[in-house]
FIPA-696116 format. One record per residue (C-alpha): residue number from 1; residue in one letter; x, y, z. Coordinates in Angstrom, 2 decimals. Layout:
+-----+---+---------+---------+---------+
!   k ! r !      c1 !      c2 !      c3 !
+-----+---+---------+---------+---------+
! NUM ! A !       X !       Y !       Z !
...
+-----+---+---------+---------+---------+
This chain:
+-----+---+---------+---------+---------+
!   k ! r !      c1 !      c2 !      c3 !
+-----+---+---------+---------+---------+
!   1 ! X !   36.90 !   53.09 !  142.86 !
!   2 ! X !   36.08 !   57.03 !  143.36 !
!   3 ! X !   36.70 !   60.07 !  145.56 !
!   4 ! X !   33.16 !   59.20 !  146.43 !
!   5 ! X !   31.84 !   62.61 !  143.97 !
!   6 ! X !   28.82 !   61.53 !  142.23 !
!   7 ! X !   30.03 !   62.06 !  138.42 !
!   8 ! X !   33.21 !   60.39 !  139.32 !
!   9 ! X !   30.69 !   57.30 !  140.91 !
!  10 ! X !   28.42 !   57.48 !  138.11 !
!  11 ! X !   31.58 !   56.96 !  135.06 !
!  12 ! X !   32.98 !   53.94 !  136.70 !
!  13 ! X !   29.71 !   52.56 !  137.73 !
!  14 ! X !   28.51 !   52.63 !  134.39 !
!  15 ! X !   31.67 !   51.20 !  132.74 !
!  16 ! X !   31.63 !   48.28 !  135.40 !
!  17 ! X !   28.02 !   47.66 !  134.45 !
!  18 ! X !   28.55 !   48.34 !  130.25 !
!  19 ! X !   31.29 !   45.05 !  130.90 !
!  20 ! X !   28.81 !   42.70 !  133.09 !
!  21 ! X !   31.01 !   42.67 !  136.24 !
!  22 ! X !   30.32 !   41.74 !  139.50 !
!  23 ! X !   31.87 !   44.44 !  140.81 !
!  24 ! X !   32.71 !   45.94 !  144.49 !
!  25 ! X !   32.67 !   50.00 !  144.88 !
!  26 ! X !   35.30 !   51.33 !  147.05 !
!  27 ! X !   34.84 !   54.82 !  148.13 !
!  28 ! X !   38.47 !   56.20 !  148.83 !
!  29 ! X !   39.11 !   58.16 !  151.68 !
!  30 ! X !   42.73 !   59.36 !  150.83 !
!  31 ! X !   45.01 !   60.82 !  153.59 !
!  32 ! X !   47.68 !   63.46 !  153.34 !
!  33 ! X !   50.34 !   63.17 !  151.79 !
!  34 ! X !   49.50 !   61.01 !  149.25 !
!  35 ! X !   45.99 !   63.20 !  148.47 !
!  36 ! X !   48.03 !   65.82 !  147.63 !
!  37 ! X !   50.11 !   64.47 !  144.73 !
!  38 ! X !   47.67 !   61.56 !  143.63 !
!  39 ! X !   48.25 !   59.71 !  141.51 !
!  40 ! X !   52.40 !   59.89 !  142.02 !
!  41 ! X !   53.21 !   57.25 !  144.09 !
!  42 ! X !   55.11 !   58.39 !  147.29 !
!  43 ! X !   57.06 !   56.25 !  149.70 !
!  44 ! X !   53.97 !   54.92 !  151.84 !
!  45 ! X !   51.66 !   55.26 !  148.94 !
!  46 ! X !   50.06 !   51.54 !  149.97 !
!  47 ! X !   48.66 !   52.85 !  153.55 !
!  48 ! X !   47.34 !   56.43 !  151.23 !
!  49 ! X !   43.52 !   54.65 !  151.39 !
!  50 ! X !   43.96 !   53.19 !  155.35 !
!  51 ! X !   44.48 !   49.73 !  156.13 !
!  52 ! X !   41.58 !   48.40 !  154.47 !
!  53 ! X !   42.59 !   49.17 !  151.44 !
!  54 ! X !   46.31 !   48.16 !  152.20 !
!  55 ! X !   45.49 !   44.87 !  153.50 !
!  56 ! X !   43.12 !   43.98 !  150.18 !
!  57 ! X !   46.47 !   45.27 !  148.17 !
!  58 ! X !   47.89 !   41.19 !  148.23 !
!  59 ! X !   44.56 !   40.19 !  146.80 !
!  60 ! X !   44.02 !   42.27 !  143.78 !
!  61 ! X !   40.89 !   42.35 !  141.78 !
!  62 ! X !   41.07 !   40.89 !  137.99 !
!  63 ! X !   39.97 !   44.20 !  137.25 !
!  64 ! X !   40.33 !   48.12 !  138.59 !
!  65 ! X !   38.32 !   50.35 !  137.75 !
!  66 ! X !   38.81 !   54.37 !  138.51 !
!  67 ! X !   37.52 !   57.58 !  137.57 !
!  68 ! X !   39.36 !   60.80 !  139.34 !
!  69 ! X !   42.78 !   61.74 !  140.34 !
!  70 ! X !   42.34 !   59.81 !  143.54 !
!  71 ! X !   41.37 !   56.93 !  142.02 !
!  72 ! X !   44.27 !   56.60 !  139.66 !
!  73 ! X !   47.02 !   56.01 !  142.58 !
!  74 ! X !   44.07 !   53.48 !  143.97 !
!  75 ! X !   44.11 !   51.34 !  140.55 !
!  76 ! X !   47.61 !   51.93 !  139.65 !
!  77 ! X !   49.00 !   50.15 !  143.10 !
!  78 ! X !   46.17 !   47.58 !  142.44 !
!  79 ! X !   48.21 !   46.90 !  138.98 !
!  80 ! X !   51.61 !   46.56 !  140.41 !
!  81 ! X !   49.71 !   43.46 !  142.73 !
!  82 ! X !   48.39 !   41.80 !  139.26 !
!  83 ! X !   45.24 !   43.57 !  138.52 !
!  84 ! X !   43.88 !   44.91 !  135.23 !
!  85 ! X !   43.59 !   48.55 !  136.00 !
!  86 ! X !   41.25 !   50.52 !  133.85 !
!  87 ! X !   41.53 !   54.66 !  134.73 !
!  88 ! X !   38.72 !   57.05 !  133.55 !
!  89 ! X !   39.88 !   60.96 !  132.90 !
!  90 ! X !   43.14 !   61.76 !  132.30 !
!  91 ! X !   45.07 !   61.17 !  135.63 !
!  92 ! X !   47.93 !   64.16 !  134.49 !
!  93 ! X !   50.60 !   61.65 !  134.23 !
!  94 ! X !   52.20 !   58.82 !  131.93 !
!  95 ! X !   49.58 !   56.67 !  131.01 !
!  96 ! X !   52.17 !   53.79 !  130.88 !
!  97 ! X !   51.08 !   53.10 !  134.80 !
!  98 ! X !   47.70 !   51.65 !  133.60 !
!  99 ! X !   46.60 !   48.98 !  131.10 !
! 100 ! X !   43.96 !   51.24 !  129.51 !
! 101 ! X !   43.33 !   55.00 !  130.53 !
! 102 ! X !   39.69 !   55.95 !  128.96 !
! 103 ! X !   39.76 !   60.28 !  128.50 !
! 104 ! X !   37.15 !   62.71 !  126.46 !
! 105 ! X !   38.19 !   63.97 !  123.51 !
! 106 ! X !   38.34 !   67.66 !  124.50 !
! 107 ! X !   41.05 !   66.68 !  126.88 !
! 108 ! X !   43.17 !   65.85 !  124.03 !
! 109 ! X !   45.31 !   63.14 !  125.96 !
! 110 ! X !   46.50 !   60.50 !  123.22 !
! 111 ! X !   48.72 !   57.02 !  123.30 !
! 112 ! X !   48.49 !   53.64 !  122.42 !
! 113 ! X !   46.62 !   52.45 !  125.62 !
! 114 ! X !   44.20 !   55.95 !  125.65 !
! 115 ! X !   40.12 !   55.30 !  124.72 !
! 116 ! X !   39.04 !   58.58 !  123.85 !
! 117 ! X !   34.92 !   59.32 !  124.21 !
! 118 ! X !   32.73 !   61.89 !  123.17 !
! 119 ! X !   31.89 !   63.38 !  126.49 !
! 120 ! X !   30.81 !   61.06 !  129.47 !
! 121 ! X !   30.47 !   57.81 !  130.70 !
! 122 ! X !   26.71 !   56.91 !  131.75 !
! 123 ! X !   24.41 !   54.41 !  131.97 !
! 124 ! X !   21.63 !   56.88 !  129.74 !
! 125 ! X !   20.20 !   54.38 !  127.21 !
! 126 ! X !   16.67 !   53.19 !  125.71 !
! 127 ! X !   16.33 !   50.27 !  128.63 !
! 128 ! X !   17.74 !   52.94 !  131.18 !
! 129 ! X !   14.77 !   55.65 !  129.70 !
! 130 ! X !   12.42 !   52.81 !  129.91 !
! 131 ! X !   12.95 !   52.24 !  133.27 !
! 132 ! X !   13.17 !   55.38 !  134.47 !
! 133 ! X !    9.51 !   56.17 !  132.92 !
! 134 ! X !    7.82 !   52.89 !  134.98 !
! 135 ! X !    9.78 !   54.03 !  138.07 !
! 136 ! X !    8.26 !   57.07 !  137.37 !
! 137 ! X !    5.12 !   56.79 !  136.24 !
! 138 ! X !    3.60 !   59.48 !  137.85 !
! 139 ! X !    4.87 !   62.37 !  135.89 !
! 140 ! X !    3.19 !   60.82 !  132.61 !
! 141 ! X !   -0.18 !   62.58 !  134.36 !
! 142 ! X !    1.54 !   65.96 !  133.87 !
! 143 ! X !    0.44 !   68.24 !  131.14 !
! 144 ! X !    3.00 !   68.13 !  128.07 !
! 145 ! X !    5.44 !   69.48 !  126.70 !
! 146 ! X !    6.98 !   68.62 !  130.07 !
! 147 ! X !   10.47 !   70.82 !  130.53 !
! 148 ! X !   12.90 !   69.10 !  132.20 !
! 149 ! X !   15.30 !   71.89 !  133.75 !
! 150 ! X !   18.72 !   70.75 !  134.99 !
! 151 ! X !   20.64 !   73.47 !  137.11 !
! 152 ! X !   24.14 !   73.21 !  137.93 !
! 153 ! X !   26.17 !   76.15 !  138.98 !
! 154 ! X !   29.14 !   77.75 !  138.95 !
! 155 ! X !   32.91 !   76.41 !  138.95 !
! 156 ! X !   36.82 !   77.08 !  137.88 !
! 157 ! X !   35.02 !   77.26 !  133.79 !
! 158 ! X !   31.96 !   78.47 !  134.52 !
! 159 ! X !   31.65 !   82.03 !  135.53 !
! 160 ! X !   27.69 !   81.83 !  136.74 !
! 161 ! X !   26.42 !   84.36 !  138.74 !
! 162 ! X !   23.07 !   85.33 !  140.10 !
! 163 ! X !   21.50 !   87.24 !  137.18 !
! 164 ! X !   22.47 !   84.66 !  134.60 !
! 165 ! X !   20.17 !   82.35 !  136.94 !
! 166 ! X !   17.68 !   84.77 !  137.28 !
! 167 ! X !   17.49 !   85.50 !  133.73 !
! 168 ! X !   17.40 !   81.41 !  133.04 !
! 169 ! X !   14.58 !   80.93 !  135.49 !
! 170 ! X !   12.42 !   84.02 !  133.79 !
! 171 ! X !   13.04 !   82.28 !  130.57 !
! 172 ! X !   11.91 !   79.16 !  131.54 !
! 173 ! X !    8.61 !   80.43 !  133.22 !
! 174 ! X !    7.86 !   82.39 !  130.42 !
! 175 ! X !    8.44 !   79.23 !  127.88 !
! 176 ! X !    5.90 !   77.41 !  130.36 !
! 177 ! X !    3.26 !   79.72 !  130.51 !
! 178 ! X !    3.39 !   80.25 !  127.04 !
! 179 ! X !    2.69 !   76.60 !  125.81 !
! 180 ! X !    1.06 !   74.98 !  128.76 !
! 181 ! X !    2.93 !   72.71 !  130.02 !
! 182 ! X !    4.87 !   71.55 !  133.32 !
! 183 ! X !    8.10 !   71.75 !  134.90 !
! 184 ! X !   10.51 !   68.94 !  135.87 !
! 185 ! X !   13.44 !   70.47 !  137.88 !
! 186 ! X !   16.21 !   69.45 !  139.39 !
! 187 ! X !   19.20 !   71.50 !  141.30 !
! 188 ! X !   23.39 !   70.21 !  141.55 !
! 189 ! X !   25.42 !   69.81 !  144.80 !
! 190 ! X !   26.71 !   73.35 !  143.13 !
! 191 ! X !   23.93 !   75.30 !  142.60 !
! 192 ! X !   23.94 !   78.09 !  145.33 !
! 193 ! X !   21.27 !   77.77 !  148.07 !
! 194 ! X !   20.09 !   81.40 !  146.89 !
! 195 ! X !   18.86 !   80.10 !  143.19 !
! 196 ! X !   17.62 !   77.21 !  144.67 !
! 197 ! X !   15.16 !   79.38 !  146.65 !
! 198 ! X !   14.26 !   81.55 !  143.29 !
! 199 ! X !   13.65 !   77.94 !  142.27 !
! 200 ! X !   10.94 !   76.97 !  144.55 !
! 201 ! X !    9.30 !   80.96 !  144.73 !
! 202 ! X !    9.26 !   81.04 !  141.09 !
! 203 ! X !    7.65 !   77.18 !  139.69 !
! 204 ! X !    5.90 !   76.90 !  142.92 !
! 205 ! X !    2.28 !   77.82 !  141.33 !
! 206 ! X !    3.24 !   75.76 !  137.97 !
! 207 ! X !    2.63 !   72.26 !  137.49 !
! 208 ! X !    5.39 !   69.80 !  137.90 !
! 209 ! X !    7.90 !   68.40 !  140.23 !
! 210 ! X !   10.96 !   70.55 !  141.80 !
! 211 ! X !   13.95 !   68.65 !  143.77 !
! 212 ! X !   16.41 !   71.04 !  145.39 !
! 213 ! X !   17.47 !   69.26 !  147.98 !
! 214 ! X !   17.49 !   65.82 !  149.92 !
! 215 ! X !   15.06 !   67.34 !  152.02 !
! 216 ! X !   12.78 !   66.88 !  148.88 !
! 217 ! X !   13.15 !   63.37 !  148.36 !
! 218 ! X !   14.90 !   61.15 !  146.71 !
! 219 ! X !   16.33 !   63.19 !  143.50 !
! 220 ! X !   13.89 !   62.04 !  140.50 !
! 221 ! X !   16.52 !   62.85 !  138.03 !
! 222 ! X !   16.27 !   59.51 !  135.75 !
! 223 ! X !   12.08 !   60.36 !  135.94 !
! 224 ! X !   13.66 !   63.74 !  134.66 !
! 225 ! X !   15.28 !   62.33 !  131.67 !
! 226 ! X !   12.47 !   59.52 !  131.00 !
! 227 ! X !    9.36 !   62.26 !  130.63 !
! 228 ! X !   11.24 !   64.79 !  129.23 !
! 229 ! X !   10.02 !   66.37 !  125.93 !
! 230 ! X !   12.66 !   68.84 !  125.77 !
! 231 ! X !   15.93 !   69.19 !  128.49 !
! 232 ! X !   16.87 !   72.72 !  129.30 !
! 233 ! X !   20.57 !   72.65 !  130.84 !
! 234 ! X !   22.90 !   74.85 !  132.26 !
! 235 ! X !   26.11 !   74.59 !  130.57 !
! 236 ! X !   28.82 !   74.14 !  133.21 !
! 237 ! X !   28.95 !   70.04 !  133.75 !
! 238 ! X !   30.25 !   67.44 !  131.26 !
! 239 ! X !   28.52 !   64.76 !  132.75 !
! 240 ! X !   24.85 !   66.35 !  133.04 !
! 241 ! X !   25.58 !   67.54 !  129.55 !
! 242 ! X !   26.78 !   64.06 !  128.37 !
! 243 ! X !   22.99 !   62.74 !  129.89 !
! 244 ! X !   20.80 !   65.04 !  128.42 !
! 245 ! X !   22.52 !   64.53 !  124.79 !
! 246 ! X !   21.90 !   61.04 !  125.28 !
! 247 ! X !   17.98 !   60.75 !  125.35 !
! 248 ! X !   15.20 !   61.22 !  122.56 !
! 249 ! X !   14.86 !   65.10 !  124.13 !
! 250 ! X !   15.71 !   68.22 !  122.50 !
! 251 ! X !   18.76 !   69.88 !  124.62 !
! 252 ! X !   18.66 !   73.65 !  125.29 !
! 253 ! X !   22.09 !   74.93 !  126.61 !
! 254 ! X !   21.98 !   78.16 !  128.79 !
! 255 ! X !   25.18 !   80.02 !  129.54 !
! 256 ! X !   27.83 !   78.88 !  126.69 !
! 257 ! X !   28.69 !   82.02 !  126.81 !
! 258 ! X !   30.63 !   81.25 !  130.39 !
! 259 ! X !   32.14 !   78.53 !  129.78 !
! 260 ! X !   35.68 !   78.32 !  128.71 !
! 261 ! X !   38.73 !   75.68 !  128.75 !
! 262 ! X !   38.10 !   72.01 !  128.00 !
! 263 ! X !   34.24 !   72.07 !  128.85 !
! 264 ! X !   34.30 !   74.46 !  126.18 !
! 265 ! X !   35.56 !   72.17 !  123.43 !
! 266 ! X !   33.17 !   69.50 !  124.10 !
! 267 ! X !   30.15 !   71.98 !  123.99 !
! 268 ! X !   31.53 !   73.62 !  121.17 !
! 269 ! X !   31.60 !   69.95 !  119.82 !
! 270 ! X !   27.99 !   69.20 !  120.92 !
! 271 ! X !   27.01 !   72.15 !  119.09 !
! 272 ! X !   29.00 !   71.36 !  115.83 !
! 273 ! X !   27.20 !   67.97 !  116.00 !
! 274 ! X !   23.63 !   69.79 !  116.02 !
! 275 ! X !   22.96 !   68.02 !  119.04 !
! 276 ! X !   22.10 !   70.93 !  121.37 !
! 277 ! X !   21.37 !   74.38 !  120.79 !
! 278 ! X !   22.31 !   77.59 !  122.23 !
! 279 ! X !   20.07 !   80.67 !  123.23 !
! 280 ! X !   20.64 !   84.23 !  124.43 !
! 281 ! X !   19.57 !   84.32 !  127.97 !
! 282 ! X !   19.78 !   88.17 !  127.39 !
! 283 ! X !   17.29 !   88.68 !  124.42 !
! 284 ! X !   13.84 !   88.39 !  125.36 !
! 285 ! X !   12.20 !   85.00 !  124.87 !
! 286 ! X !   14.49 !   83.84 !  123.79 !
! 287 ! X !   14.29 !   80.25 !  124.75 !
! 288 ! X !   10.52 !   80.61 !  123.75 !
! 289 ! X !   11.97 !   81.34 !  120.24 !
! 290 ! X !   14.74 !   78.52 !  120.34 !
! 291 ! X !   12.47 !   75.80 !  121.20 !
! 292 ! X !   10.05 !   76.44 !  118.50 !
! 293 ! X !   12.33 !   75.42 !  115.92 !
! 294 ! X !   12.36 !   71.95 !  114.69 !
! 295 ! X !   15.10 !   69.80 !  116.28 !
! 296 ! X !   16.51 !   66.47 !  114.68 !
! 297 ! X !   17.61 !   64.73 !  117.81 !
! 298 ! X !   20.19 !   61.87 !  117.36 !
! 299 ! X !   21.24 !   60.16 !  120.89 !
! 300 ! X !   24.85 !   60.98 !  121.49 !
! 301 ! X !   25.50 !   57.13 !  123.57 !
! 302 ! X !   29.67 !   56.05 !  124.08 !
! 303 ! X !   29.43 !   53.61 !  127.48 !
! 304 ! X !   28.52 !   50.70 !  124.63 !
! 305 ! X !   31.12 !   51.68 !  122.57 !
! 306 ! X !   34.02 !   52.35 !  125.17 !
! 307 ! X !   33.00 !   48.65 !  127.30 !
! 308 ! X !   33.24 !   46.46 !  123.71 !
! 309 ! X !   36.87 !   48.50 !  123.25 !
! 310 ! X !   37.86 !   47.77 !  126.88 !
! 311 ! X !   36.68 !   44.24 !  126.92 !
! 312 ! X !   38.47 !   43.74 !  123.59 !
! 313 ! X !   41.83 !   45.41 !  124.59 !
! 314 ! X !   42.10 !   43.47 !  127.77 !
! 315 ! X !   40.87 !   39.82 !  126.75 !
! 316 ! X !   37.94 !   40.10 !  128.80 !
! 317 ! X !   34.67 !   37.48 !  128.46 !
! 318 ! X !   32.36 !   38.70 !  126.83 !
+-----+---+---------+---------+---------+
């Protein structure tokens, strides 16, 4: 169960699927009050999802699953009807309301029922890359080293603007002109229609694939991933962040710098790790100078790892 926002979706999808359950997604469409304070529990909390959700409330699932402040009223009324509930991110209140609570690390959020991760949930593994190069098969024809460019934009920690874009798409042009090779590019729900413009204007005479839109397509992302031989990524999302850091790929991170509060720590973490690497979108090439360096690259994976400690905590079959 989700707000319905895709990296909300994608963390308890991927959980649900990490455990083997035949599960049922539920996108909640919470009404005033009760979207306001989620997840306290006001008087009238059970109609809070409409009366589809209140009549399924006498016929709990054996196990909730919920990712997002919404979410967390959803699965803690499921409990009080019998159901296991299982709430992903920290849902900013006592976690003794839910069986298991599942929260990154940079949150800091602690207790006896808490799972911390290193990041993300997601479903990014070797059978996921696998698949994701057949469905994509195609982009195996374009010339390597094929950049995979991930674009985001800007949000309460990430003070983006339009020359740190600009700067970022000048790098990455240069980087592919330089060696050779091909773009793969994809833009966020976030990333302002004016950069995704420069996007097209500027790649539009390189080879590769660009997705800025639905009007484009289905979004080619996991093909993204799959062919990548290095992942350029802005630094604003967890989740993205949490993907890239997860494949075989080299991770370039473009505008640290921005980012503060909790995204912070777990970037700062990512870095510590040697997992990605930082450039100066100010200094001149120099992303042409960061990727030439050698680059260990050890998949950062924790949706195994968090599904064996949930199944385990809770009794579940294996």
């Amino acid at each position: 169960m989700t707000d319905g926002h895709a990296g909300n979706r994608r963390q308890a999808e991927a959980l649900a699927n990490a455990l083997g359950l035949a599960a049922r997604e539920w996108s909640l469409q919470s009404q005033a009050p009760w979207r306001w304070l989620a997840p306290r529990k006001l008087p009238g909390a059970r109609r809070a999802f409409g009366e589809e959700f209140a009549a399924a409330l006498p016929r709990p699932p054996a196990v909730a699953i919920g990712c997002g402040r919404q979410a967390a009223l959803a699965t803690r009324l499921l409990r009080a009807g019998g159901a296991r509930a299982v709430q992903i991110l920290d849902p900013r209140l006592s976690t003794h309301h839910w069986d298991l609570v599942i929260a990154p690390q940079h949150d800091g959020l602690r207790g006896d029922n808490v799972i911390t991760m290193f990041g993300s949930l997601h479903p990014v593994d070797d059978l996921w890359l696998a698949a994701a190069r057949r469905e994509f098969a195609a982009f195996a024809a374009l010339p390597a080293p094929r950049t995979a460019l991930l674009i985001g934009g800007p949000s309460a920690n990430a003070r983006f603007d339009d020359a740190m874009f600009e700067a970022l798409l000048a790098q990455v042009e240069r980087l592919i002109r330089y060696e050779g090779g091909s773009i793969l590019a994809t833009a966020s729900r976030r990333t302002p229609a004016t950069v995704r413009a420069r996007l097209r204007d500027r790649f539009a005479q390189l080879p590769g694939v660009m997705w800025c839109s639905e009007a484009d397509g289905a979004n080619p992302y996991a093909g993204l991933l799959g062919w990548a031989d290095r992942i350029v990524c802005t630094a604003d999302s967890v989740n993205m962040l949490s993907e890239a850091a997860a494949t075989l790929a080299p991770v370039l991170v473009a505008g640290a710098e921005r980012i503060d509060g909790r995204p912070r720590h777990f970037l700062d973490s990512l870095y510590g790790l040697g997992r990605v690497r930082f450039f100066d979108l100010a200094q001149d090439d120099a992303l042409v100078a960061a990727s030439a360096l050698p680059m260990d690259v050890m998949p950062l994976r924790e949706t195994a790892r968090v599904a064996a400690l949930v199944q385990a905590r809770l009794d579940l079959p294996g």
